[in-house]
N, C-alpha and C positions, 0 to 999 in steps of 0.2 A: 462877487468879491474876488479881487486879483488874488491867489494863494502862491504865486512867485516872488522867492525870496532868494536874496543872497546869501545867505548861509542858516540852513536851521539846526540848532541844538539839540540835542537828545538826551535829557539829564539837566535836571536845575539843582544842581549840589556847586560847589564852590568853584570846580573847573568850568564845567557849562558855562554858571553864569557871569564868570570872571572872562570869559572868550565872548560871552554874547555880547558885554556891555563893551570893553573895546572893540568891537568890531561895530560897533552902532553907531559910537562916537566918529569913526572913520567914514560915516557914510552911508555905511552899507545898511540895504535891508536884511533885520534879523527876525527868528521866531525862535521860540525857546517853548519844548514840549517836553512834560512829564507828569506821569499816572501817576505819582502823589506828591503832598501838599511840598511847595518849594521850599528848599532849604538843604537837600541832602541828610547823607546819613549821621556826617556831623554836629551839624546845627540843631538836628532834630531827634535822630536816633542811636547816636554814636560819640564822640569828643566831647561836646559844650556840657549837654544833662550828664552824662556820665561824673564830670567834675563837680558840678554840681552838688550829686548826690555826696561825691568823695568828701568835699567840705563839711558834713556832718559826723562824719567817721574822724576824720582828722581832729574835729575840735571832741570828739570822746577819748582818741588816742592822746591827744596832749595832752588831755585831763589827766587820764590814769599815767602817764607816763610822770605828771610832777606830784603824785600822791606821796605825801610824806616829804616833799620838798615847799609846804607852803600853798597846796592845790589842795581840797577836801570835797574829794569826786563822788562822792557820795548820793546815790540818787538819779545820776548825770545820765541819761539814757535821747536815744533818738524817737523825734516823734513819726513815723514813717507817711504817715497820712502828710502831716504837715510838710516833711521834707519834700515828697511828692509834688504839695502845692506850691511852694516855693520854686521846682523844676519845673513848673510846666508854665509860672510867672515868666519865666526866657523863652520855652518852647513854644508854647501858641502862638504869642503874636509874629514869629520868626514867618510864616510862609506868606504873611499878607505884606510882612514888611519886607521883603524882598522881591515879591509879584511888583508891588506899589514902585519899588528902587528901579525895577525893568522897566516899568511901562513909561514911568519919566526918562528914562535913558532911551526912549524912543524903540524900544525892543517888544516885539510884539509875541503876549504868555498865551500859549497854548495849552489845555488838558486833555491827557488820553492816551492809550496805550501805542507807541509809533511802533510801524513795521514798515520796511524797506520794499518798494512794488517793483522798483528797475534801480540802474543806475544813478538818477537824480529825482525821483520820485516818491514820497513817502507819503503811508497812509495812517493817518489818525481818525481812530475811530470811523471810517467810512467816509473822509473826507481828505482828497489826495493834495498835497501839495508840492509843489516844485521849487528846488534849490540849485545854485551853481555850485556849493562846498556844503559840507557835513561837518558837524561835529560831534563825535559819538561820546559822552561819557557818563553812561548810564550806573558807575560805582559797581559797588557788589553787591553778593547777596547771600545766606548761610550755604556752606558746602552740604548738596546730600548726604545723610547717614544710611545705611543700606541695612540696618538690624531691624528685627521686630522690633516692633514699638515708639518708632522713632518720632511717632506722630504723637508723640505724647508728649513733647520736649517743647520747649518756649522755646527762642530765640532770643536775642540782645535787646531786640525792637521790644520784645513783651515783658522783658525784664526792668529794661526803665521805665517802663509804664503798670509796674506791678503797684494795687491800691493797697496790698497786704504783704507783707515779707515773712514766709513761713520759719517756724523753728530750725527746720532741716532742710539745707539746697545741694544739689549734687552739680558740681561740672562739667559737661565734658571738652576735653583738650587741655593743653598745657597750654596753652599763647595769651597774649595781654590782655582776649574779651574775661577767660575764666580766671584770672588771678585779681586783677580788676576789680571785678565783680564781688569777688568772695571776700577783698580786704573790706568792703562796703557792708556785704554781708554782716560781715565777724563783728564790725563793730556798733552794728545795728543789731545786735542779741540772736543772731542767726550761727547754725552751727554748720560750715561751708566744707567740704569734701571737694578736693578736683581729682577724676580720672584722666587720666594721659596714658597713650598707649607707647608712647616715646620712651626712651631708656633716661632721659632728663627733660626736665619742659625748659619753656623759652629758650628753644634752641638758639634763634638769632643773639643770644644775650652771652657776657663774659661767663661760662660756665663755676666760676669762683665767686661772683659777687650774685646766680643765681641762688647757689645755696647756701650764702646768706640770706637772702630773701627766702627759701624756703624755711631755714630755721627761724627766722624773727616772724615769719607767717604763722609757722607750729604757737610760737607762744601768745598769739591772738586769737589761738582755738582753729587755724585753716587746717584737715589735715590735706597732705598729696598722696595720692595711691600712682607710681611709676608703671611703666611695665605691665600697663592694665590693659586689657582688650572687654568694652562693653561685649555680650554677646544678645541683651533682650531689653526691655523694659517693660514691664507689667505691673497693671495697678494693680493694688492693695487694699486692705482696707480701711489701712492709714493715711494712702498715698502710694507711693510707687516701690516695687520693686525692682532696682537696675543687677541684672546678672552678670558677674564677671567673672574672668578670669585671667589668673595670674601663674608662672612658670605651669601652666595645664592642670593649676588648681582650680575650679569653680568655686565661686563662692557668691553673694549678693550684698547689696547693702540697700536699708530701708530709708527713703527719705518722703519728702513730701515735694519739694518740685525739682526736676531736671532741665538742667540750662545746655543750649548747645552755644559749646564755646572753640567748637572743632575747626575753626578755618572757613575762610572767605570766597568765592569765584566771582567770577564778572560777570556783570548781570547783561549779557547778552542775548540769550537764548529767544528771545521774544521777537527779536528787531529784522528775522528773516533776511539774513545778511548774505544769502547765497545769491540769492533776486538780485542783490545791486553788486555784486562778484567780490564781496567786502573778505578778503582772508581771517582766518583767525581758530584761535589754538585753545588751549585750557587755561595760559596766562592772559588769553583777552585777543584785542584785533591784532592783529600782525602791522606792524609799525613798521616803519624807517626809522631813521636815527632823530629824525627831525618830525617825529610823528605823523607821517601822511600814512595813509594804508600800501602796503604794498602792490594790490592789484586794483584799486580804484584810488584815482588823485582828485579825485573829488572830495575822498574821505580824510576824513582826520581824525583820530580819537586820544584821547586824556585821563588820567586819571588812573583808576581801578580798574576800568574796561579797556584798557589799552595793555599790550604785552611792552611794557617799557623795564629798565632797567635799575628805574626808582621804585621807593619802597608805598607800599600803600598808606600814605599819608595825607591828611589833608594839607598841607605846607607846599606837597610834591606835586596835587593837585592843581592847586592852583597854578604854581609856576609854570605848568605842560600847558595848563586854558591859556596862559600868556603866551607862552613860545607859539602855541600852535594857531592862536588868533593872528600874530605878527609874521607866521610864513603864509598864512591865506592871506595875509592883507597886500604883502610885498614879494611875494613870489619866491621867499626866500628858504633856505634849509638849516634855520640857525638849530642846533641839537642845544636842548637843558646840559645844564653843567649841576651835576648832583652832589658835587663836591661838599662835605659839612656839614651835609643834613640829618640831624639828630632825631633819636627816634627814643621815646620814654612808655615804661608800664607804669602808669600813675597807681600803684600798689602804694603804702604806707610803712616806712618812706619808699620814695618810687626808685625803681632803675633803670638807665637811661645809658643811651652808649652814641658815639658818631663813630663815621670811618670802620678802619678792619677791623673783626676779631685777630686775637693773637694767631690763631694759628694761621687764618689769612693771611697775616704778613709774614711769618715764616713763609710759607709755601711759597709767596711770591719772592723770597728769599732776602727780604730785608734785613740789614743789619739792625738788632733789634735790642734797644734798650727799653726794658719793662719795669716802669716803676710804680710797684705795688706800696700802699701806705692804710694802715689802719685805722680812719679817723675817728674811732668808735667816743676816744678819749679827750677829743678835741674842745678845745674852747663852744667851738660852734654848737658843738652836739650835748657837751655837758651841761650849757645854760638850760636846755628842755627837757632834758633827760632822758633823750635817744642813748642807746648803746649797742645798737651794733651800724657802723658804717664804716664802708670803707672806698679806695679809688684802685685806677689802674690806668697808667697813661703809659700808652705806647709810643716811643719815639724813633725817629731813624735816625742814628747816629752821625754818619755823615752829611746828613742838610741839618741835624739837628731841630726835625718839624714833627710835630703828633701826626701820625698815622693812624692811631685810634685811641679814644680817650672812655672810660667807664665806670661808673659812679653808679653806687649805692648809697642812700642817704638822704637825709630829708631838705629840701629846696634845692638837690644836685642837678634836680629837672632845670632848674634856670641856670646851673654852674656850667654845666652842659655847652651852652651857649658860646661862651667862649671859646671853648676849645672848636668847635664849629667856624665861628668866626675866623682863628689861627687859620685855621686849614683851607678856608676859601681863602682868604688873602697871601697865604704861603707865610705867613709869619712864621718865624723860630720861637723856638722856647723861652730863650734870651729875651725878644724882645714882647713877650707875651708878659713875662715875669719882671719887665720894666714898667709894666701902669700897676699904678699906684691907686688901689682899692679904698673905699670908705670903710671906715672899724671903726669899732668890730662889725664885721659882716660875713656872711658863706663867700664871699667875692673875695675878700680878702686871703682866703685860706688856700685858693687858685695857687699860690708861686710857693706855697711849700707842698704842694699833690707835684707839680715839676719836678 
């Protein structure tokens, strides 16, 4: 069997095989390889099931939020087993039907672990194959923990595949896997705890419309413990005890399982990238701006596994498998434009931001008009009976265009949008606040957050 190809993939998550299939369509011969089932961490372990789950949490949280408004929530509980089956109704057939979508795109699926033998030669499983280009985007995978006991912790992947959801779950980190998770938790009769060793969690987020979210998190039973350093984890004979400590006070807390919700790296480490002279760092392969590798032009990576300067998204993903399929195919350096690409914690309701933080655009010394607005009281939020939401849109005065936009509140995940939109196409405020929304609707409430 010929095993010469024009370009093989490393990674069947959304960037992989968003590159594999256009470049198959142009002709070229492709092979697309990955030690598990196709689909990424997305489709399979991460975005799709996550939301999923959240839809059962949402419809308990809508309940009790119109109790006494005409709702009689009485009873209304999650079936965990069932919701389960209902996520895995999307998640199973996900890896056959997108093996199935390659192999009619004329792209030839490979399984097995790839490691790199030289410059254009890769080994799967004891079977070498040869390519003219690369394309590396193997995603991530949980950061090491370095404490005792760390080996007692589930990950993200074993949390959405939990058949039972215990009384008590502990956290660790402040970022979107454990806030996420715990708003899921809470409302699925679970009592959720996140440690973060950060002086605030969700750093990348409006530090104002955070704790809002931390307060409206308290009153769903999350707590946050800041300014925490795990130092052990040791089971119990209930379950686990996690040891901490806080200003050099030790103390512990008893739960029954521990989630690592501590941050992401690129799952590199396996693909022997010195052999094929592949650079690369703690944020992934070492890029160009137009993602080729820096010291092999053979190589190209996307995604998670690339040190790029977009955010680890699946959105972000894809569009790099695009840019970086169409300068192998045409010789070219076009560079992604990241411009408006929004990024949300689907917590309940979720918070979501595009563009700078505030103090980002200070720094960069923007003239800066911040207009902060409390929608807690809003038509939108009073017909459900949310009460706490609020916005934050940042403008620059002199072109009069959002520089950053930030929203807390329930369907701001899709308000969000817009103002993304504004900023890729360089719209003004003005003319952003000229389309005329359907009402009542969250869309329509756009031109008075301006």
């Amino acid at each position: 069997m010929d095993q010469k190809y024009d370009l093989i993939v490393i990674g069947a998550g959304m960037a992989g095989v968003t590159a594999a299939q256009k470049c198959s369509s142009q002709g070229w011969r492709v092979a697309i390889v990955d030690a598990l089932p196709y689909g990424g961490t997305c489709a399979l372990r991460g975005c799709d099931p996550k939301k999923i789950l959240r839809r059962g949490a949402e419809v308990i949280e809508s309940a009790k939020l119109m109790r006494d408004k005409g709702i009689n929530d009485d009873g209304l509980s999650i079936n965990w087993a069932d919701l389960m089956k209902h996520k895995r109704g999307f998640t199973d057939p996900t890896p056959k039907n997108m093996e199935d979508s390659l192999v009619g795109s004329g792209v030839t699926t490979l399984h097995g672990n790839a490691a790199f033998v030289d410059h254009h030669r890769l080994d799967i499983d004891r079977t070498i194959y040869e390519a003219e280009n690369f394309l590396i985007a193997t995603g991530a995978q949980p950061r090491p923990l370095d404490f005792s006991g760390s080996e007692h912790l589930i990950d993200s992947t074993d949390f959405l595949n939990l058949e039972d959801l215990p009384s008590r779950v502990l956290f660790i980190g402040g970022g979107l896997v454990s806030f996420e998770f715990a708003h899921i938790a809470a409302r699925a009769g679970s009592s959720p705890v996140i440690v973060d060793r950060g002086e605030r969690p969700l750093k990348g987020f409006d530090q104002d419309l955070v704790e809002l979210l931390v307060k409206r998190g308290a009153s769903a039973g999350i707590e946050v413990q800041c300014s925490t350093t795990i130092t052990a984890v040791e089971k119990s004979a209930s379950g686990y005890q996690v040891l901490i400590e806080k200003s050099g006070v030790p103390s512990s807390i008893e739960t029954d399982l521990v989630v690592h919700g501590a941050g992401r790296i690129p799952d590199i480490s396996g693909l022997n990238l010195d052999a094929a002279g592949i650079a690369a760092g703690k944020h992934g392969v070492t890029v160009a701006d137009h993602l080729q590798s820096t010291t092999n032009p053979a190589v190209y990576a996307a995604g998670d596994s690339a040190d790029t300067p977009g955010m680890p998204l699946t959105p972000v993903a894809v569009f790099e498998g695009k840019v970086a399929a169409s300068n192998m195919l045409k010789g070219t350096t076009t560079i992604p434009d990241y411009t408006g690409v929004p990024t949300t914690v689907y917590t309940i309701p979720e918070l979501t931001r595009v563009g700078m933080l505030e103090q980002e655009a200070q720094d960069k010394g923007i003239d800066l008009d911040v207009r902060y607005t409390d929608t807690s009281d809003w038509y939108s939020n009073y017909r459900i009976g949310e009460t706490t939401a609020a916005t934050k849109i940042l403008i620059d005065r002199t072109t009069d265009k959002i520089v950053g936009a930030h929203m807390f509140g329930p369907g701001y995940g899709e308000l969000i949008n817009f103002a993304g939109l504004a900023m890729k196409m360089g719209m003004t405020t003005g003319q952003l606040k000229s389309m005329v929304a359907t009402y009542p609707s969250i869309t329509s409430d756009l031109g008075s957050m301006l």
